[in-house]
C-alpha positions in Angstrom: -15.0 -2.1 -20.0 -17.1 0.7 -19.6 -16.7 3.6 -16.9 -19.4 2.1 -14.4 -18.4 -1.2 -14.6 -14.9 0.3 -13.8 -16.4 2.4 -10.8 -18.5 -0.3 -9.3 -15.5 -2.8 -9.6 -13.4 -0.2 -7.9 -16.1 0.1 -5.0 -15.8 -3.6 -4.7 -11.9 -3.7 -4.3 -12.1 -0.3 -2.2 -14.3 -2.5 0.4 -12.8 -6.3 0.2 -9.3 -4.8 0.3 -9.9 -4.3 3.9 -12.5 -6.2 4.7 -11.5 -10.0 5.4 -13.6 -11.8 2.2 -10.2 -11.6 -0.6 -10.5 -8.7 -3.0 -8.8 -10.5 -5.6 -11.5 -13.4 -5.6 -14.3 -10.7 -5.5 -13.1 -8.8 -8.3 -12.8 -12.1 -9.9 -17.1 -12.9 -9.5 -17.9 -9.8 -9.7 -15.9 -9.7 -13.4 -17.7 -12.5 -14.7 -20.9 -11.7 -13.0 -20.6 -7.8 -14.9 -19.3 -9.5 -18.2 -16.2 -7.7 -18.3 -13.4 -8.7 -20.8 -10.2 -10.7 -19.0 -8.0 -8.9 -21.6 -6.2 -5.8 -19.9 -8.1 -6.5 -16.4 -4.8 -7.1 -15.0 -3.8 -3.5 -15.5 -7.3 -1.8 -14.3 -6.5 -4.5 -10.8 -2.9 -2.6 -10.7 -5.1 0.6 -10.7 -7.0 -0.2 -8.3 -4.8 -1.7 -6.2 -2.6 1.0 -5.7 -6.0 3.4 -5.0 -6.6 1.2 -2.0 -2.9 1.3 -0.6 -3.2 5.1 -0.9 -6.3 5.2 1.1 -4.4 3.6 3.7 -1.7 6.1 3.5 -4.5 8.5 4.0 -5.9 6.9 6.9 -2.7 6.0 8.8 -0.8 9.0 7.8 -0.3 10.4 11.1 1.0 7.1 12.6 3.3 6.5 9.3 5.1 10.0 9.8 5.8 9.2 13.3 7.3 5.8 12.7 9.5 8.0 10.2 10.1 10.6 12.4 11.4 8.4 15.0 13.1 5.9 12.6 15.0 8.7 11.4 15.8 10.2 14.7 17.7 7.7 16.5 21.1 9.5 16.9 22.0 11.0 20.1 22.9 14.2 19.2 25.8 15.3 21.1 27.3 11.5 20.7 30.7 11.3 19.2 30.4 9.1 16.0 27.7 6.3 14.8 25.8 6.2 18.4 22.1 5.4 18.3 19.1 4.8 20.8 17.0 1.6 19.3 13.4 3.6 20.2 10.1 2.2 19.7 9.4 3.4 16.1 12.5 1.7 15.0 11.4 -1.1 16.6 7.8 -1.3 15.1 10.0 -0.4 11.6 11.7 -2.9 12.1 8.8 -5.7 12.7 7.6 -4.3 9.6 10.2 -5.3 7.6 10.9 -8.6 9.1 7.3 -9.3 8.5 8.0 -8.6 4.4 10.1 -11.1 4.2 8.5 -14.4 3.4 6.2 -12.2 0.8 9.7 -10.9 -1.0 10.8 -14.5 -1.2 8.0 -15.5 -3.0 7.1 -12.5 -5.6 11.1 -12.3 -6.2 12.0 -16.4 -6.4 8.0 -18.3 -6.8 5.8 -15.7 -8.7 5.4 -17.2 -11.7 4.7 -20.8 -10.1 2.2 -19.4 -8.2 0.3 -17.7 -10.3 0.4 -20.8 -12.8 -0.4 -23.0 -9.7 -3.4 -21.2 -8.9 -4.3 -19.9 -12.3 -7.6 -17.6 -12.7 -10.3 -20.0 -11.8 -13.0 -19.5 -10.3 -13.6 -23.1 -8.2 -10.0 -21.8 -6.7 -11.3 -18.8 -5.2 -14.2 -21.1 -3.7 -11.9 -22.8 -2.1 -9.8 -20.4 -1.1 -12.9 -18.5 0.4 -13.3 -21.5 2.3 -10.4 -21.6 3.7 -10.3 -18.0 4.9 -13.7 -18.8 6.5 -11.9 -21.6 8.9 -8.8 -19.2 9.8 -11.3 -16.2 10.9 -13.1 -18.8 13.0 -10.1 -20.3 14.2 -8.3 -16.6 15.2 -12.1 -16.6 16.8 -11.8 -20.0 18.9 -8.6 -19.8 19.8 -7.1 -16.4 19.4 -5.3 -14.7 22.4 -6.0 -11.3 20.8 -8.7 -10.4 23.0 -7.6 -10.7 26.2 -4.2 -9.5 27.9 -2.3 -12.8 28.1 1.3 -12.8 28.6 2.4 -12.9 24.8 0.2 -9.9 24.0 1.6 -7.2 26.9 3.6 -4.4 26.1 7.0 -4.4 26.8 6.8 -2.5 29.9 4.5 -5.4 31.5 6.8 -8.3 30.4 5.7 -8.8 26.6 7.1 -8.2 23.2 7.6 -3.9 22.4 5.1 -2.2 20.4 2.9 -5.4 21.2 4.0 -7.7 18.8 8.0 -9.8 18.7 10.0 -10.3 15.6 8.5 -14.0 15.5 5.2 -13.1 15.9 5.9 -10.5 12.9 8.0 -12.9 10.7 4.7 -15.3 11.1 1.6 -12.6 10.0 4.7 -12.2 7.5 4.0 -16.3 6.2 0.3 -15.5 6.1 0.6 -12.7 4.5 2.8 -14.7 1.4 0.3 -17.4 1.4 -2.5 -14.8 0.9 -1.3 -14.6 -3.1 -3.7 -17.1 -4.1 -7.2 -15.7 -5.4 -9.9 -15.9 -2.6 -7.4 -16.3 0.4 -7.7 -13.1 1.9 -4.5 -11.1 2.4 -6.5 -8.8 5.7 -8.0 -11.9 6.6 -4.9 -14.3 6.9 -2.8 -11.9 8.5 -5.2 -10.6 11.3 -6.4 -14.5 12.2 -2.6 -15.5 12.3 -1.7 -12.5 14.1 -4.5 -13.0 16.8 -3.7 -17.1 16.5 -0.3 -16.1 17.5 -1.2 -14.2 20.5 -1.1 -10.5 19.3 -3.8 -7.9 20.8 -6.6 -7.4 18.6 -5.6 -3.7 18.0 -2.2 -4.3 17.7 -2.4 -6.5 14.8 -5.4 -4.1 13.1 -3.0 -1.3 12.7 0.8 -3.9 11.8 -1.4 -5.7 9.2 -2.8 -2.7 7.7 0.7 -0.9 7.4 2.8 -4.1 6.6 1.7 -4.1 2.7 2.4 -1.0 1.8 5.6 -1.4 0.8 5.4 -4.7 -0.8 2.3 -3.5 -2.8 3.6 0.2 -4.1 7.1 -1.9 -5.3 4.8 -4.4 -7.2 2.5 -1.6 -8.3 4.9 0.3 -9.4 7.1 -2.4 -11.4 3.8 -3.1 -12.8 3.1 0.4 -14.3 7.0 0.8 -15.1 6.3 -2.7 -17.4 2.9 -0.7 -18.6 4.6 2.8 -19.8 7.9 1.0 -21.3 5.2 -0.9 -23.9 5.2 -4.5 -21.5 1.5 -3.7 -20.1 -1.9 -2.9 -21.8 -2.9 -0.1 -20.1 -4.4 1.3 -23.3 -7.1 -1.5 -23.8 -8.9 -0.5 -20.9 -8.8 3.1 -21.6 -8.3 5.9 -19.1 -11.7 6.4 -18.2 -12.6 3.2 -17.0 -8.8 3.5 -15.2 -9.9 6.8 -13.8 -13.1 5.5 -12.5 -11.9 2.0 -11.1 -9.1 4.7 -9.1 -12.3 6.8 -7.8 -14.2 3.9 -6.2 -11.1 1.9 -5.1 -10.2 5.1 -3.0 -12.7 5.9 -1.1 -14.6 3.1 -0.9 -11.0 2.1 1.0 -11.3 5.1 3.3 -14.4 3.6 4.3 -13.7 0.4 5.0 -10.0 0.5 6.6 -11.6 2.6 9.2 -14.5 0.5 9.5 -12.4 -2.7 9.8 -10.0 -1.5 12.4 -13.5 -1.0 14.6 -14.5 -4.4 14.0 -10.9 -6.1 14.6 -11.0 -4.6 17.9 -14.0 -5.1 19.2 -15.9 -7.9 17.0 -16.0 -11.1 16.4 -15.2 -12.5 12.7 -17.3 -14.9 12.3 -19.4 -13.1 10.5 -17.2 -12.4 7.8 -16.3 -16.4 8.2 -19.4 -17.3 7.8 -20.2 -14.5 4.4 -17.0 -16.3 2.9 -18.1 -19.4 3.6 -21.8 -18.7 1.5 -20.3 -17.2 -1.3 -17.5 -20.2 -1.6 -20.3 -22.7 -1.7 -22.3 -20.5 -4.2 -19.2 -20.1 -6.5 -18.2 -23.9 -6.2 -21.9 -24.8 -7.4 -22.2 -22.0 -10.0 -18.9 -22.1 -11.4 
């Protein structure tokens, strides 16, 4: 792989990581469509990977040291013994961890089957393009995420806290799991099935954007930890290409988390439906 092939593929994960279209199925094309070798790209998608959740650090950090602050703050000080206040950032924490859940149940127990079940094909992401196209136009149709209806309020009108309930959570949580097959889209799945399940529109921009990073940096990281102990192949890609890839994956991610949480709240994604539904057909006839 050479270092602008790595850059440009990083540019392409930087954007679809965000961006409801599946950055695993894009990298895919766009690595057959570049000619790059399938042997180490496993490692380089690590790499970039990982750029993209630190962009999101970058881009939510004030919001993710709040939830901290507050998670970490819920004694009463002058309380005798274990006495906590249950505040809205351990709340939101909370959500956030319920919603990792069905994704830890199937890296931990189902990994393996599911990679062999969907294997590297290119007619799967097709598919699976196609199906993200029908949930963005269903979340479109029939998502309550636009308007104010009674399962979207905050808590002091009635609804769930922090906009979103534990179920609702545990739910974007299932699409989020089902979003490991190449061409479902991980930003995609869990926005429509938050907005399908009657979450605001920018609630369920920032809780989708901020439930993967944990999940992804503890795969990331068990990845590189498998690479450096002699398990990976880190070295057949080389560290300039590796360097590159992390260059483009970054900020290209700045970009387009900031850009998506625009569109989630005011647009319609139909658009993106109907881009995912073009390039499906085009990869089902060319493939």
């Amino acid at each position: 792989m050479d270092w602008w092939q790595a850059f440009l593929l990083g540019i392409v994960q930087g954007l679809t990581e965000f961006l409801p279209v599946s950055s695993s199925g894009h990298l895919m094309i766009f690595r057959e469509l570049l000619g790059v070798d399938a042997e180490g790209f496993l490692d380089f998608t690590v790499t970039v990977h990982f750029a993209t959740v630190m962009s999101t650090i970058v881009v939510f950090w004030s919001v993710i040291v709040k939830l901290l602050k507050g998670f970490f703050r819920t004694r009463y000080p002058d309380a005798p013994g274990f006495c906590c206040r249950y505040n809205d950032e351990t709340d939101y924490v909370c959500k956030l961890l319920v919603s990792m859940i069905p994704v830890a149940v199937v890296g931990f127990f189902f990994k393996d089957s599911v990679e062999a079940l969907f294997g590297d094909s290119l007619r799967t992401v097709g598919i699976c393009l196609l199906v993200t196209a029908v949930l963005l136009v269903l979340s479109d149709v029939f998502g309550q995420g636009g308007v104010k209806s009674a399962s979207a309020r905050d808590a002091s009108e009635g609804g769930p806290r922090n906009g979103i309930s534990f179920w609702q959570a545990l739910l974007v949580g299932v699409g989020q799991a089902c979003a490991v097959a190449p061409g479902l889209s991980r930003s995609g799945t869990t926005i429509a099935t938050g907005l399908l399940a009657g979450v605001r529109r920018d609630v369920i921009a920032q809780f989708s954007f901020l439930m993967v990073l944990i999940p992804i940096i503890g795969e990331q990281s068990l990845d590189i930890l498998k690479a450096l102990t002699g398990d990976g192949s880190f070295g057949e890609v080389g560290v300039m290409p590796l360097v590159m890839g992390f260059i483009g994956a970054f900020f290209a991610g700045l970009f387009a988390c900031k850009v998506m949480i625009a569109i989630v709240r005011k647009a319609r994604l139909s658009w993106f439906a109907l881009y995912c539904a073009i390039v499906a057909v085009l990869v089902l006839i060319f493939a």
